[in-house]
Each structure stands twice: as structure tokens, then as C-alpha cells.
Z-matrix of the N, CA and C atoms (Angstrom, degrees):
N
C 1 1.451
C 2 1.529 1 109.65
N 3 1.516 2 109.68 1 131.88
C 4 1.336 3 112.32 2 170.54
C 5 1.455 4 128.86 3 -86.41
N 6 1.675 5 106.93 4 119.40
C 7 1.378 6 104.71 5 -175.06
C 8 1.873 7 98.10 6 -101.69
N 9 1.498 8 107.46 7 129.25
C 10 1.708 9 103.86 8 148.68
C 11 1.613 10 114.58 9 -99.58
N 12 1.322 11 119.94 10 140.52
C 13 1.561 12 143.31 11 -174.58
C 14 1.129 13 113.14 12 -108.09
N 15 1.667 14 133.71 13 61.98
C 16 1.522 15 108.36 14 163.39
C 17 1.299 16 140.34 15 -84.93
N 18 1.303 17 123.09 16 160.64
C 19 1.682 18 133.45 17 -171.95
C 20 1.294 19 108.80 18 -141.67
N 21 1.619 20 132.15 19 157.60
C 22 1.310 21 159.75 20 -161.35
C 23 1.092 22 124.58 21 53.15
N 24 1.484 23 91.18 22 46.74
C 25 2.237 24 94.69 23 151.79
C 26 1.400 25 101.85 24 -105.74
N 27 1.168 26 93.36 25 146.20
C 28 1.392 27 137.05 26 145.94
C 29 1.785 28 158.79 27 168.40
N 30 0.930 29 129.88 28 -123.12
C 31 2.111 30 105.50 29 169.87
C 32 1.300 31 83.75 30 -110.60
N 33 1.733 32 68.35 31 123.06
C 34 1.649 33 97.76 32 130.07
C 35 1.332 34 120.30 33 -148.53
N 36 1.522 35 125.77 34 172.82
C 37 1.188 36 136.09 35 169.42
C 38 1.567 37 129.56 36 -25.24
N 39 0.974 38 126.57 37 147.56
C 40 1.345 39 127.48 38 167.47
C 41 1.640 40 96.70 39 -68.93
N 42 1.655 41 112.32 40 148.56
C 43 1.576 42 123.33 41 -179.83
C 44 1.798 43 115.57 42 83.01
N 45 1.754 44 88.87 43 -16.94
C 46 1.789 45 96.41 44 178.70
C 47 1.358 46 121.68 45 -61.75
N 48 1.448 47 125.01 46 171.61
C 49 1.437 48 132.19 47 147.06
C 50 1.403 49 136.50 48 -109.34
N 51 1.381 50 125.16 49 130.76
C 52 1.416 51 116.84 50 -167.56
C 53 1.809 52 108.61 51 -135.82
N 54 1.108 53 130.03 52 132.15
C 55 1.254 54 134.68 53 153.41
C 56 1.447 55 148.14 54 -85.72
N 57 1.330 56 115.65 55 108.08
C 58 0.984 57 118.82 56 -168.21
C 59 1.912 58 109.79 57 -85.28
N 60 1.681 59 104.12 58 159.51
C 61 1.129 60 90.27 59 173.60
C 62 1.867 61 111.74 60 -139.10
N 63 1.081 62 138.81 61 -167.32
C 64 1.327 63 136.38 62 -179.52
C 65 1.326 64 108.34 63 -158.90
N 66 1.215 65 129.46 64 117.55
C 67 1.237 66 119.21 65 159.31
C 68 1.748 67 99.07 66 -122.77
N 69 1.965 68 97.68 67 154.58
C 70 1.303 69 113.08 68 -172.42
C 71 1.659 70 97.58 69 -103.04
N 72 1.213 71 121.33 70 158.59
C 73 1.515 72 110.86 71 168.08
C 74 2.016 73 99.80 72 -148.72
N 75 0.962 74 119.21 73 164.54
C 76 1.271 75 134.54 74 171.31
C 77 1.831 76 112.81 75 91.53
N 78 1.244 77 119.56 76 -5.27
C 79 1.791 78 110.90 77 144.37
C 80 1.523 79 106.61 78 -117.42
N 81 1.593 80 89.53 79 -176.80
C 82 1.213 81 109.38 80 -149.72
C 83 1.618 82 92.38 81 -119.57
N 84 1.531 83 114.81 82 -15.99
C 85 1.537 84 105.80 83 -175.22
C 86 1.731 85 104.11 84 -116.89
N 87 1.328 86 109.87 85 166.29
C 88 1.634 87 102.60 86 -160.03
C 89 1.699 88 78.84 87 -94.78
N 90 1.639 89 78.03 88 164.52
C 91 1.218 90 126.16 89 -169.06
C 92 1.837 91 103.13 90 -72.46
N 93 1.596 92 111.72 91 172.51
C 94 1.427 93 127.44 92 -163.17
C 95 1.771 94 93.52 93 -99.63
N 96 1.356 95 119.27 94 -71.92
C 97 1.125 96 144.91 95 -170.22
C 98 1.097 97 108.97 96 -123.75
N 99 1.603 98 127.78 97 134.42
C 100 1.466 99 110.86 98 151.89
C 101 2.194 100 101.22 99 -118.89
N 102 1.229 101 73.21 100 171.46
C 103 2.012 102 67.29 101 172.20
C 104 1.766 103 107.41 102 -172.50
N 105 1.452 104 89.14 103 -163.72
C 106 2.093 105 96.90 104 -170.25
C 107 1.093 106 112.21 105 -125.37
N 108 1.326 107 156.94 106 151.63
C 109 1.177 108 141.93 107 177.51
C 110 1.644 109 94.56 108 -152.51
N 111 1.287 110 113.18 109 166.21
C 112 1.616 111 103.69 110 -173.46
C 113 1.690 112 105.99 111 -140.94
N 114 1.259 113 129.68 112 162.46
C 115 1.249 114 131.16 113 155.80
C 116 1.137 115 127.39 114 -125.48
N 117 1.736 116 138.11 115 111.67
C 118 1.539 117 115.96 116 158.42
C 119 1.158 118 109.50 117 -80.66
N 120 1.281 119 100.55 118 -169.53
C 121 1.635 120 119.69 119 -175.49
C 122 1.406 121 119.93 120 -61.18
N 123 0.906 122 144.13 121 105.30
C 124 1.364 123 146.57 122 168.04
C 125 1.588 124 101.09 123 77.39
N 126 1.263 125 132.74 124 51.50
C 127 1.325 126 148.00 125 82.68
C 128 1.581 127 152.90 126 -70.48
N 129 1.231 128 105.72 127 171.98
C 130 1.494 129 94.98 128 169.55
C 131 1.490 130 124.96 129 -107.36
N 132 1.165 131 111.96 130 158.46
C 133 1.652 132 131.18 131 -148.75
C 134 1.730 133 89.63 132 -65.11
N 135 1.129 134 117.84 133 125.63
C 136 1.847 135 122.52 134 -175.65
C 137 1.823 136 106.12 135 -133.40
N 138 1.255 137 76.96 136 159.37
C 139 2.103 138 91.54 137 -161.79
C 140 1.275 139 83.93 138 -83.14
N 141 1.551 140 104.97 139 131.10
C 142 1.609 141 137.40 140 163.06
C 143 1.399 142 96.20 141 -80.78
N 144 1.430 143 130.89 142 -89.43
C 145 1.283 144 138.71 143 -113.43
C 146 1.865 145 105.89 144 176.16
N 147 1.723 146 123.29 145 114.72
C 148 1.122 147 110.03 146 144.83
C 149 1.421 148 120.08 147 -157.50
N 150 0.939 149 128.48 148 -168.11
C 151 1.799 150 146.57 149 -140.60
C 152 1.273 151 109.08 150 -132.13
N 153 1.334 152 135.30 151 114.86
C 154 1.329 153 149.45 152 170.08
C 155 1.809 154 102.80 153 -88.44
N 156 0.911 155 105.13 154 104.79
C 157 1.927 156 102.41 155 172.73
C 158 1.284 157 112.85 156 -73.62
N 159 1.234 158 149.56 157 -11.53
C 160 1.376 159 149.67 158 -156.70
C 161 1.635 160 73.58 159 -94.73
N 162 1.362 161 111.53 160 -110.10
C 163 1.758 162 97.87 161 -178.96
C 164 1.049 163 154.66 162 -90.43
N 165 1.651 164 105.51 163 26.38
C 166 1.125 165 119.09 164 152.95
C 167 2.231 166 109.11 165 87.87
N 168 1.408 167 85.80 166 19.35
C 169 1.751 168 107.05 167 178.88
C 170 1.363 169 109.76 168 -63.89
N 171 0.927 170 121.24 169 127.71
C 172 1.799 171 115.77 170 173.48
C 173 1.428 172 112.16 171 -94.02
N 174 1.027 173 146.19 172 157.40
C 175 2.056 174 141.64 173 144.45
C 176 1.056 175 97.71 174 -138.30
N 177 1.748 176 97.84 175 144.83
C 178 1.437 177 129.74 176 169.39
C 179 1.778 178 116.39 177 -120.27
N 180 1.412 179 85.00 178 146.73
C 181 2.057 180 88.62 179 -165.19
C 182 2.055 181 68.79 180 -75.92
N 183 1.454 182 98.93 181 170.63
C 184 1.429 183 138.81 182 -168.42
C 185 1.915 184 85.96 183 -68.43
N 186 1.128 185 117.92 184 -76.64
C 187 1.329 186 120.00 185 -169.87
C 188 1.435 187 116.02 186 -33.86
N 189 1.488 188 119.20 187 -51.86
C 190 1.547 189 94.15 188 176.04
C 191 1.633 190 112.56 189 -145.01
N 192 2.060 191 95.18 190 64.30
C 193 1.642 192 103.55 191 158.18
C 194 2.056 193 104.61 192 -81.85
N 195 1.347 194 80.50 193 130.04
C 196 1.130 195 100.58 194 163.66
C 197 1.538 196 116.31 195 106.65
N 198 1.168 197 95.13 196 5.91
C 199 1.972 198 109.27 197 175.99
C 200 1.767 199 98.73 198 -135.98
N 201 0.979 200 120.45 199 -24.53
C 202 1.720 201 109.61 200 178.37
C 203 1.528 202 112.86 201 -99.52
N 204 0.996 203 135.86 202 172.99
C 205 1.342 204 140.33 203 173.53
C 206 1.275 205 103.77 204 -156.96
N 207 1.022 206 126.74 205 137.41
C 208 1.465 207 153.77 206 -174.27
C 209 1.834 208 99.38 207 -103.06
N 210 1.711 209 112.25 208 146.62
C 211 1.531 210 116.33 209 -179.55
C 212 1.181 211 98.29 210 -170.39
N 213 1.391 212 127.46 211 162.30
C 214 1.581 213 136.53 212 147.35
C 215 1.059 214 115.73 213 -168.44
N 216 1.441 215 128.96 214 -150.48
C 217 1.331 216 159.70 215 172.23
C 218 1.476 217 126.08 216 -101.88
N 219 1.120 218 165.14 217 98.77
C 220 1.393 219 148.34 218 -147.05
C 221 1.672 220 83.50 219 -99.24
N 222 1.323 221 125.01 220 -73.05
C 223 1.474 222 139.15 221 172.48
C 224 1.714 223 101.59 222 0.05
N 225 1.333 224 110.47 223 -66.17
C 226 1.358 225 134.99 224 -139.63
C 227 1.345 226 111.46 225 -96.21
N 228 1.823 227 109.68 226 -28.72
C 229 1.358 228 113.05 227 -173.49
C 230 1.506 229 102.05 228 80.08
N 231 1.106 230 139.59 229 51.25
C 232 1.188 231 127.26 230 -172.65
C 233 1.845 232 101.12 231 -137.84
N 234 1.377 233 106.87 232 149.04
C 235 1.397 234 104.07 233 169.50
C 236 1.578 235 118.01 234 -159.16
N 237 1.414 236 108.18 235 125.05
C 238 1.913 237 97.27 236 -173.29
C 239 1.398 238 104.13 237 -99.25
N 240 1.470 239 93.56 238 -153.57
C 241 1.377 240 89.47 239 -164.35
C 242 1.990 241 105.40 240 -171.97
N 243 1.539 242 114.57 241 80.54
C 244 1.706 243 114.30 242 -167.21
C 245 1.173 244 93.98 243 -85.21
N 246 1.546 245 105.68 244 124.60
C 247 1.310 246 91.66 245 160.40
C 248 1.639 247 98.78 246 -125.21
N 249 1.577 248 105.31 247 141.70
C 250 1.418 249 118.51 248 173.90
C 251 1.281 250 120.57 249 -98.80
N 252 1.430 251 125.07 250 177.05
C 253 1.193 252 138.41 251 -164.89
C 254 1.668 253 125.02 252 1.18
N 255 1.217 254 90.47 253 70.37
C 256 1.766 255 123.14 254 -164.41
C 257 1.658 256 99.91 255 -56.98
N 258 1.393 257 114.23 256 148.33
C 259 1.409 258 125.58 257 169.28
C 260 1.127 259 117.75 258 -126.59
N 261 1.248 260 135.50 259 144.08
C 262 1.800 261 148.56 260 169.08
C 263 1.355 262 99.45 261 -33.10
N 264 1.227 263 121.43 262 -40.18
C 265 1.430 264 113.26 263 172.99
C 266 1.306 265 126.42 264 -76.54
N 267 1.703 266 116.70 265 -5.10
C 268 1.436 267 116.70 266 -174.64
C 269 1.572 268 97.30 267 -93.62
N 270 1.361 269 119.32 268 2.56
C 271 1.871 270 126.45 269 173.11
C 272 1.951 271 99.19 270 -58.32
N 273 1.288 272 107.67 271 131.10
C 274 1.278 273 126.52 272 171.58
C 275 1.508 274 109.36 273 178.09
N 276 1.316 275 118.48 274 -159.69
C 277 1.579 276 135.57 275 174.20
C 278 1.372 277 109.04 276 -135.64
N 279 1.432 278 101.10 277 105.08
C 280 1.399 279 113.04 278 -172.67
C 281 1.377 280 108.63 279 -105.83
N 282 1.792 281 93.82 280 153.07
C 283 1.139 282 111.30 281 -134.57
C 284 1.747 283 95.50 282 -119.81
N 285 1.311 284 124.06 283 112.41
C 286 1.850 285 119.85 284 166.23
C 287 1.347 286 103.60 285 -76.89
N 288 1.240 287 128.83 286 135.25
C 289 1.319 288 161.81 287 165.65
C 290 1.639 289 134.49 288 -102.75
N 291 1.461 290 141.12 289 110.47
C 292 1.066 291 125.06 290 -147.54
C 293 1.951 292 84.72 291 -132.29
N 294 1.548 293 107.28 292 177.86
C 295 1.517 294 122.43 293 165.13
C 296 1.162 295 103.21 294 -174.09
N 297 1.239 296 121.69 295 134.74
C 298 1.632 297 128.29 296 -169.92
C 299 1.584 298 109.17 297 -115.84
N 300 1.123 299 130.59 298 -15.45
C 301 1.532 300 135.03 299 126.13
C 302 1.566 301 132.10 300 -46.08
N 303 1.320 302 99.64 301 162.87
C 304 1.020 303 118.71 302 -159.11
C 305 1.812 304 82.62 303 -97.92
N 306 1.223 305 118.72 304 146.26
C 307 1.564 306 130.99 305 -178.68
C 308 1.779 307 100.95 306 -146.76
N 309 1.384 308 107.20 307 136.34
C 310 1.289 309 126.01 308 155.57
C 311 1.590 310 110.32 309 -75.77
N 312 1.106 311 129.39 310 -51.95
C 313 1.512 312 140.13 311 -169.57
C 314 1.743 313 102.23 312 -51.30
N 315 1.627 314 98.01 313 168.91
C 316 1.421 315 84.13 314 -178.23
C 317 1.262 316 122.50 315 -111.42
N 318 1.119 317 129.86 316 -179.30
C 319 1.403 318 125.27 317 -140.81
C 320 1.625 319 87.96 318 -81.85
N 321 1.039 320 116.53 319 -55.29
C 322 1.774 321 110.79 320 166.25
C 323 1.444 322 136.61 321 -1.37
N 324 1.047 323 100.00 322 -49.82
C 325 1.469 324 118.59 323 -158.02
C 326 1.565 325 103.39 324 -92.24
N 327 1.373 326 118.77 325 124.02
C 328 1.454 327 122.78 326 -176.94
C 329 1.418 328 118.08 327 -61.67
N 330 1.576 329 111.56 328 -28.43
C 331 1.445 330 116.80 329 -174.04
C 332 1.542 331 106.69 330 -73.31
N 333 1.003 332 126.83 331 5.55
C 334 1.540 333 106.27 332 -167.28
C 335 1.922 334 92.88 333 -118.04
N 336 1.334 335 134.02 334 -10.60
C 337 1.321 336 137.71 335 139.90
C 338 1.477 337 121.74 336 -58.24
N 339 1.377 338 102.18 337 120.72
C 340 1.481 339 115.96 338 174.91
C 341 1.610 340 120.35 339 -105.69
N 342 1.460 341 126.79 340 -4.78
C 343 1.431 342 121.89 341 168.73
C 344 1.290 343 91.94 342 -126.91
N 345 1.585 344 114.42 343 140.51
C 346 1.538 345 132.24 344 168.04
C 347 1.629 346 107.85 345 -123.39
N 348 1.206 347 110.69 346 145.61
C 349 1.574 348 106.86 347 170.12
C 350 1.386 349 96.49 348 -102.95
N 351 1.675 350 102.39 349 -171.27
C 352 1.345 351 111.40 350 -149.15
C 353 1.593 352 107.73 351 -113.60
N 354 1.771 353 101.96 352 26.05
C 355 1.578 354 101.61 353 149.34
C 356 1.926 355 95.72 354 92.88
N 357 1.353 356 112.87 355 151.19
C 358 1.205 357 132.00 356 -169.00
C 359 1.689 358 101.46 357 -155.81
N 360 1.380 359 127.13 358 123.30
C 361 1.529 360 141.32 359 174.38
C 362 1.414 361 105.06 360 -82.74
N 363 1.290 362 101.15 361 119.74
C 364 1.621 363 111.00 362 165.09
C 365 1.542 364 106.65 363 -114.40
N 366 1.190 365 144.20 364 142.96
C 367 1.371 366 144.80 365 -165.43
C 368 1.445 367 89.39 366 -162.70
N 369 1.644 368 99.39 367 130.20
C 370 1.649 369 123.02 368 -162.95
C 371 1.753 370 93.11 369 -119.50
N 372 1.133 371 149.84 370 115.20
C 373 1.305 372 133.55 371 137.43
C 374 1.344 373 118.45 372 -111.17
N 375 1.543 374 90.92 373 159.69
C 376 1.255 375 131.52 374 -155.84
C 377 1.596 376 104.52 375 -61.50
């Protein structure tokens, strides 16, 4: 059974930096995709950020290219996640996402991830 483990949410300031991290545990062979997806409150859960290991492609949802960066380990199952100059609006519970198949679909799309962890709070104020 695949467990994902994330760590480093929590408040901080608007203009701050925070790192998130993911680790996968329970195979032994790396993963397809890993990625981030987030939820606030009384929305729905939307694609942050993820990582294709075959070649090493990155995507960013529209909201925060150019302040997040996506990274990991393919080896290790591992995947972080910097995000810079954070906004009140980047507050949610974000979400690591894994698939150990091979997928046509795009990395976007929540349906084509089959392990989720159980979420990490980032809270930005103003």
C-alpha cells in the first residue's frame, strides 16, 4: 500500500517563503508523475504544480507560475514544493499527489492520480 507523507505547512506572512515536502513510501519502483493540488474552504481542490519523471517536464496551474517551483527525487519517491512570495490567497490544504503508471491525461487533472496524502495547511496573512 501506498502511503504519501507531507510536511512544511504552515503561517506565514504575506511576501513569505515556505517549503513543502512529500514523501511516497510502500514501492520500490519510482513513480509516473508526482504533483500538488490544493483546497480552500468552500472550494474545490485545484492543480498547483507537478513533475513528469520520464522527462523531467514541470507544470504550473496559472495562479502561481512564477513563484512556486516544483523538485524531487524520482529514485526516492520524493517531491517538494518552494513556494515564493506567498499570498492570502495561496492559504489552503495542499495536497501531494502521486501515479505510478504511465498516463496519457494531463498532469492537471485530479482523476488521473491514484495516491493522495492527507493534506498539509498553509495559511498566508495579510
Amino acid at each position: 500500500q501506498v502511503q504519501l507523507v507531507e510536511s512544511g505547512g504552515g503561517l506565514v506572512q504575506a511576501g513569505d517563503s515556505l517549503r513543502l515536502s512529500c514523501a511516497a513510501s510502500g514501492r520500490t519502483f519510482a513513480s509516473y508523475v508526482m504533483g500538488w493540488f490544493r483546497q480552500a474552504p468552500g472550494k474545490e481542490r485545484e492543480f498547483v504544480s507537478a513533475i513528469t519523471w520520464s522527462d523531467g517536464n514541470t507544470y504550473y496551474g496559472d495562479s502561481v507560475k512564477g513563484r512556486f517551483t516544483i523538485s524531487g527525487d524520482s529514485a526516492k519517491n520524493t517531491v517538494d514544493l518552494q513556494m515564493n512570495s506567498l499570498k492570502p490567497e495561496d492559504t489552503a490544504v495542499y495536497y501531494c499527489a502521486a501515479r505510478f503508471r504511465f498516463s496519457s491525461g494531463p498532469s492537471y487533472r485530479r482523476d488521473i492520480y491514484d495516491y493522495w496524502g492527507q493534506g498539509t495547511q498553509v495559511t498566508v496573512s495579510s
